[in-house]
N, C-alpha and C positions, 0 to 999 in steps of 0.2 A: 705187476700186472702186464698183461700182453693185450694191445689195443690194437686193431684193425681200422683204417679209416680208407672208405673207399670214393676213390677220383685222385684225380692229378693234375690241379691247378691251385692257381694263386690262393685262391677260398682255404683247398686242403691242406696249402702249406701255412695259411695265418690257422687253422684248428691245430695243425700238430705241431706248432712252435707253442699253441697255450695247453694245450697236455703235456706236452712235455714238462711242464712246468712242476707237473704232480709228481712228490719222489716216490711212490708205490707204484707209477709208472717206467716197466723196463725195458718194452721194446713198442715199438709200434712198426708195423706192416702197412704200407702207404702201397693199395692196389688199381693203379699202375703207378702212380707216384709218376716224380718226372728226374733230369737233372738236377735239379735245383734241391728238392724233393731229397734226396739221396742223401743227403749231408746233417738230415737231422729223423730219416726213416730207414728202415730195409723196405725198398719199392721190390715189388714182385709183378712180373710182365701177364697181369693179369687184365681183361678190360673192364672199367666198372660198370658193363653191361653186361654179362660174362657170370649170372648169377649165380649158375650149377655148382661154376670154377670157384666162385667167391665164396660159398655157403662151405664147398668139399674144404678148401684152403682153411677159412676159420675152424673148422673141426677136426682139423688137422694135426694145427699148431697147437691146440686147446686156448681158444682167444677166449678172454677173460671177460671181451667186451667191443664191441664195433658202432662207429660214427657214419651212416653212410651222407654222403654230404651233397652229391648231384641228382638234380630230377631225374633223368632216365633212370637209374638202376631204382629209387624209389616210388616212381610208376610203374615200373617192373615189378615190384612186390620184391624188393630183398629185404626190408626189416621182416615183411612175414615170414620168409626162406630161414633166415638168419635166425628169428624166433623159434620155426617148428624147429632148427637144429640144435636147441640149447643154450643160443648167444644169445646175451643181452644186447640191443641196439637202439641207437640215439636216432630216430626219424619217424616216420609218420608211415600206416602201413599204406598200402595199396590203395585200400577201399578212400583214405582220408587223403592221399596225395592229389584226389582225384581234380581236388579245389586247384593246383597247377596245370594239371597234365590238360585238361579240358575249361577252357575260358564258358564254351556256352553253358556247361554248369554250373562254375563260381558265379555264372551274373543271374542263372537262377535262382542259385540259392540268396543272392544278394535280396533281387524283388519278391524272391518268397518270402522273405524271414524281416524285410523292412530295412536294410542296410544299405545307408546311400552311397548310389553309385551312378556313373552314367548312365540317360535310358541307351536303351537296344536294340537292334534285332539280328536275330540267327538265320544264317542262309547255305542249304546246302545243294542248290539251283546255281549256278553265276548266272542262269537271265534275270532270275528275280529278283541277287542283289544286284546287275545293274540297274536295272529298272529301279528299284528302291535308292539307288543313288542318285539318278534322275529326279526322283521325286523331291529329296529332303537338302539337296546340295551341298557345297561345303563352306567351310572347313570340316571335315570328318575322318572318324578313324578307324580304320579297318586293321582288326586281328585274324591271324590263322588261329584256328582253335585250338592245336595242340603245342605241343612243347617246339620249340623254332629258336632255341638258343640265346634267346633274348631279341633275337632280330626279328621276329614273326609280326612286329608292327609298323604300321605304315599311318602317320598324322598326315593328310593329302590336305593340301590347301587347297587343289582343283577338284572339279568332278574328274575330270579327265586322269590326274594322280591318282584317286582313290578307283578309278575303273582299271587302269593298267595293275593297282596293286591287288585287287580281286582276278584280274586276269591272270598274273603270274600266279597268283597262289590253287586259284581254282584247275585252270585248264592247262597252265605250264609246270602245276606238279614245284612250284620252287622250295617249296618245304616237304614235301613226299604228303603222305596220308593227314598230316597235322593241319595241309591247309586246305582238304576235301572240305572241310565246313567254317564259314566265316564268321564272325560276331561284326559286325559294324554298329559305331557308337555315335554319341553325340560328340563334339569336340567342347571340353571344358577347357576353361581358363583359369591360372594360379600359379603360385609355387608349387612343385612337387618335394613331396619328402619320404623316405624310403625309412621305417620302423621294422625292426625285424625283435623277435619276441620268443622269449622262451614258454612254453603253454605242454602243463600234461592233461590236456584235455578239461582242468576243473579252472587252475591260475591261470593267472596272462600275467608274465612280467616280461613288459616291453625292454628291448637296448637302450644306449644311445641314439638316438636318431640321427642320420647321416641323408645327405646329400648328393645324388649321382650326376655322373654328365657322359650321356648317352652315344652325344654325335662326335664325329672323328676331329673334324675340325675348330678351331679357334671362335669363341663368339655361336658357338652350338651353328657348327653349319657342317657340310657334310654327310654323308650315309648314317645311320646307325650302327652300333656297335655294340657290343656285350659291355660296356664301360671302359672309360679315357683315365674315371679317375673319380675319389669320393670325399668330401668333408663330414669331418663329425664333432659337435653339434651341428644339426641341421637348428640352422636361431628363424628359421619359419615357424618351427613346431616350438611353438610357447608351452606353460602349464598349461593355460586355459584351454589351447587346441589338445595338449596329450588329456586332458580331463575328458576332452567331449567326445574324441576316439577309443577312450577305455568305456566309456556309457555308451555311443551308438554303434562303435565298430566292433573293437577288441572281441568284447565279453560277448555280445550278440551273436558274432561268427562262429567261435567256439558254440554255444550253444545251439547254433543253429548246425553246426557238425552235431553234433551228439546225436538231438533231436534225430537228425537225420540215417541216424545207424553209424555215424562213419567218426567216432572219436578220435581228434586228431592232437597226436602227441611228437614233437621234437621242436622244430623252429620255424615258427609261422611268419612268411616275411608280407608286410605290408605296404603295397604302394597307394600313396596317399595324393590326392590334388589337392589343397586349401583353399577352396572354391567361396566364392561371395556368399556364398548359402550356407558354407560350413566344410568340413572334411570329407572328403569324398572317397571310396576308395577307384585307383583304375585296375590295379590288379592284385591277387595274392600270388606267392610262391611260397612253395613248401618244402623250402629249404632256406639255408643261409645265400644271401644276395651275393653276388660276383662282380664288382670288386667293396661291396659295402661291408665286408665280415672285415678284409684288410684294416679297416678303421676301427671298426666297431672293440673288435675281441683285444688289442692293444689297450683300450680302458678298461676291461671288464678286470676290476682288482680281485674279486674271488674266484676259485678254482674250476676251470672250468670243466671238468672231468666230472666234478663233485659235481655242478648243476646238470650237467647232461644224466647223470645216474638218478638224480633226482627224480628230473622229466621223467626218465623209462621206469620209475618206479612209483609215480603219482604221489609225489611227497614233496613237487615243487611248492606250495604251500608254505612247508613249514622249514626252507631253506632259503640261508641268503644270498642275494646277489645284486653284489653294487659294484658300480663302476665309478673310476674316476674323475672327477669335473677339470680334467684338460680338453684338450682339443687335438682331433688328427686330422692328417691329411694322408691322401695316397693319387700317388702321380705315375698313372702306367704307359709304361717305355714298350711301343707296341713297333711290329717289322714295317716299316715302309710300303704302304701301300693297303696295310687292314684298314676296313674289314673286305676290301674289293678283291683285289691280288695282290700278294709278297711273297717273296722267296724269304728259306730258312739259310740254316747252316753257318750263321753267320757268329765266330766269336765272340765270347762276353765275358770279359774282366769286371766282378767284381769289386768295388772298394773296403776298405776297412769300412765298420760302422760303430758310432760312439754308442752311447745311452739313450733308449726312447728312439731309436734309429733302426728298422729294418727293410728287409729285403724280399718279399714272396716272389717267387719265383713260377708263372702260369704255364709258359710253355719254354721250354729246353730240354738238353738231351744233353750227356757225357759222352763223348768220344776220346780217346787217345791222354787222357787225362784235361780234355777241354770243354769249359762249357759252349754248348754252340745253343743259337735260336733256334726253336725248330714250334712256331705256331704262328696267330696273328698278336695274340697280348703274352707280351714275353716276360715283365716283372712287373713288381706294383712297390714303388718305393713311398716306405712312410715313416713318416715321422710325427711325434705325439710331443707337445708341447705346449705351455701355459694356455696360451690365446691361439686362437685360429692364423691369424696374422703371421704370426712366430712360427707356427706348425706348417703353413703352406710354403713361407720361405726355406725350411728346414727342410722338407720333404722335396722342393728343388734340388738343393745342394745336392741332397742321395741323389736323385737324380742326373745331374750333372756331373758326378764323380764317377758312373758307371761306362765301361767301357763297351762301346755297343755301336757299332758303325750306321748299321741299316737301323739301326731306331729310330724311332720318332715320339714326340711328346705333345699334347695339348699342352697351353702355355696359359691357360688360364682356369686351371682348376683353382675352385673356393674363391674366384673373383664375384661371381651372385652372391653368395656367402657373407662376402666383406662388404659387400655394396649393401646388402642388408641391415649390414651391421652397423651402420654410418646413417642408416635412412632414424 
């Protein structure tokens, strides 16, 4: 088989280490792929925005079959592109990615349909949300409405925070057209736990649950980030809370997609707050989480090709998929100075890895037979082992063995995790 998966980070390199897996898979096309990337795809200097390129490219080669894996090209409509061309594709079309691409809709549909979540309001005025932030004060949290890379949020402890951060977004343009419209929330209190779920629009079968940590620095302090680093199990999310998020959240979302014209089929990720009241959600993505699939897909013990063909064929139903009862960690070695300013270019050596030990590689580049850094999250080293304990030490070591000058590391990933786990 010839498999296309489009993006070229950490996420795409932990999908096409577990396809690879499948021996009826012979080639896989990673569009743009990266350095890192190159060593277990043919990357092609395609951009995963680049939908025209992507759709002519797969009909090209005669792809057998395509994963697209990043939001942009999936609000773009390439599973539909990729469909009208004949290719089977693992993602959510257009009409159903919309639940990412656009927060003020997912939190409609949330109050439409009964699915708890923060209250709200939408504002595409910045006098009316300041004024509204006058009104309700804080702690409060202002979202850009569109896709913003994971950064498009701001938790403002002041009024004065959550004003500048509607300021940058409204009138300084600091997300382009994404942050023309704002959602401002209430601010909840909890653990947060990130479930991401395989769904062909009828099943919901949830992952592993994993654990993210957002901010740059040590002790969650710091700017935000696209992610430092993930545990999985997340030990917040008990039976009892995954019981009561398959009855009020899971299964209700999906139907309330249906309901709504917009069936949504590949991998529904769920951000979760475990709120006094119960499971909350603060957002969905519609797609696999960055850097939470690094963890996730290392347990996932069945084939993961087979379950994505499932999905794109509505037969996730009567197909299995179980994951292993270990524990992962992933600890990302990012350039010195993300998510603010860093310079690239900088050489990376790296290590042999034993068993249950890997490497995804997010952003790099091959020059002269060298890996060099070339983003702000440059690897995500993890390792899977018995206990959480074991697996965050283990995923140090990787870490520590990697040869990376301008790196840097949070030093306390799966530290809430363990402290949890003691309580």
């Amino acid at each position: 088989m010839k498999i296309l998966v489009v993006g070229g980070g950490g996420r795409e390199h932990a999908i096409i280490k577990a396809l690879k897996k499948n021996p009826a898979v012979d080639v896989i096309y990673a569009l743009p792929g990266n350095g890192g990337i190159a060593a277990d795809a043919q990357c092609v200097p395609i951009g995963a925005t680049d939908i025209e390129k992507i759709v002519a490219f797969a009909v090209e080669k005669k792809v057998d079959y395509a994963v697209v894996a990043p939001d942009d090209p999936l609000a773009l409509g390439c599973v539909d592109e990729l469909e009208r061309a004949g290719v089977p594709a693992f993602g959510p079309r257009k009409n159903a990615a919309v639940i990412e691409a656009s927060k003020a809709f997912s939190k409609r549909l949330m109050k439409k349909y009964n699915i708890p979540t923060a209250k709200f309001e939408t504002f595409t005025s910045m006098d009316k949300a300041l004024r509204y932030v006058d009104q309700v004060g804080a702690p409060i949290v202002v979202k850009a409405d569109g896709l913003a890379l994971g950064k498009g949020v701001t938790v403002a402890k002041t009024v004065a925070e959550a004003k500048e951060a509607i300021r940058q977004m409204m009138a300084e343009g600091k997300f382009g057209a994404s942050g023309s419209t704002v959602v401002i929330e209430e601010y909840l209190e909890g653990p947060e736990v990130s479930v991401l779920s395989f769904t062909d629009g009828h099943t919901v079968v949830p992952m592993v649950s994993s654990m993210d940590h957002k901010r740059a620095g040590d002790n969650d302090t710091g700017p935000n980030t696209g992610g430092m680093g993930t545990v999985a199990p997340n030990p917040y999310y008990t039976p009892e809370v995954a019981e009561r998020c398959m009855r009020e959240i899971f299964l209700p979302t999906i139907q309330a997609m249906n309901a709504e014209g917009r069936p949504f089929r590949g991998c529904l990720y769920f951000g979760l707050m475990i709120t006094r009241d119960g499971p909350k959600v603060i957002e969905y993505n519609c797609r696999f989480g960055d850097p939470e699939t690094q963890v996730v897909l290392p347990l996932l013990e069945s084939d993961l090709l087979t379950v994505m063909r499932a999905v794109t064929e509505e037969r996730l139903g009567e197909t299995e998929v179980r994951f292993s009862d270990k524990s992962a960690c992933c600890v990302v070695l990012a350039s010195k100075g993300y998510p603010v300013k860093y310079q690239s270019g900088y050489e990376i050596v790296l290590p042999a890895l034993g068993e249950n030990r890997e490497i995804y590689v997010a952003g790099a580049e091959t020059k002269d037979g060298k890996l060099l850094s070339h983003g702000g999250r440059v690897l995500g080293c993890v390792a899977v082992e018995d206990t959480l304990q074991k697996a965050v030490e283990a995923a140090y070591q990787v870490a520590d063995s990697v040869t990376f000058e301008n790196g840097f590391c949070r030093r306390d990933i799966g530290k809430r995790a363990l402290d949890a786990l003691k309580d």
